[in-house]
N, C-alpha and C positions, 0 to 999 in steps of 0.2 A: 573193361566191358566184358572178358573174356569170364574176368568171374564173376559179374554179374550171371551171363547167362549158365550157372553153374549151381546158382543162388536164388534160391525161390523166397519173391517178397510176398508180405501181408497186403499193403496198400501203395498206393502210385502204380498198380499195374498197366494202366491206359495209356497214362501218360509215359512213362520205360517205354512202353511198346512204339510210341507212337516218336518222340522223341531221343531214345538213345538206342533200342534194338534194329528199329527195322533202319533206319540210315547206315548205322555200322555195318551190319549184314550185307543189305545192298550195294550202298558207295563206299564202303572203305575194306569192305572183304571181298568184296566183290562175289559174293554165293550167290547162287541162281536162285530164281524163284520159287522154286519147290522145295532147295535145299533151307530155303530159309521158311520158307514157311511150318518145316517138320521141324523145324529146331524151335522156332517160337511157340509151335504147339506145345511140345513138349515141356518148357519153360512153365508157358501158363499153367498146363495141367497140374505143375508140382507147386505153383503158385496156388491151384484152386484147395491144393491138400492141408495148405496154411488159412488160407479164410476165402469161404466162397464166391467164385465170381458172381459179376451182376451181369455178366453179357456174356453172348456167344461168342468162345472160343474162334472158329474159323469165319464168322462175318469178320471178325472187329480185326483178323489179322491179314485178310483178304483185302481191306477197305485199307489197313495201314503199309500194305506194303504196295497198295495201286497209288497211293497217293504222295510216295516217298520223296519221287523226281531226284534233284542232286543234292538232297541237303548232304549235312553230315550230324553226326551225333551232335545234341548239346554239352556245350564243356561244364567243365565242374564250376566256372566260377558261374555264368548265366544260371546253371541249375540253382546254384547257392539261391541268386535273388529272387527268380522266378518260381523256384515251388522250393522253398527251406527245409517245409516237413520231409519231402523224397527226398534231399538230400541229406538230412539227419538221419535218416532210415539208411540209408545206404550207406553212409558213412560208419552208422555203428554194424551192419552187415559183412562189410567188405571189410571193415577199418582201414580206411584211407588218411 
């Protein structure tokens, strides 16, 4: 996850954010809330430099990180079945 956030994608950004970023950050880094919100800014913005977003930047990361509670990231194998294409993407990204 650590290169993800280091790794700006084209597409599945909602779902990253909503899914793998803002849990890691919160429940497993434990970063504060403002820590992580300037980090996910940041992310998206070099994500918007690859293809444009379709939503505001700080609603969608305000709205993802109120609504985090205790999850934790999703693993790689649930990503596999539940969104294939973000994990092909990120697979050929990261090379995992």
């Amino acid at each position: 996850i650590e290169n993800l956030l280091k790794t700006p994608i084209e597409d599945g950004r909602k779902y990253t954010l909503w899914k793998i970023l803002c849990p890691y950050l919160i429940n497993v880094k434990r970063t504060s809330y403002n820590e992580s919100f300037s980090i996910l800014k940041e992310w998206l913005e070099k994500c918007n430099a690859l293809r444009k977003l379709n939503f505001d930047i700080d609603t969608k990361i305000k709205d993802n990180l109120r609504n985090v509670k205790h999850y934790n990231p999703i693993s790689l194998k649930t990503l596999k079945s539940d969104n294939k294409d973000l994990y092909l993407l990120l697979r050929e990204k990261l090379r995992f």
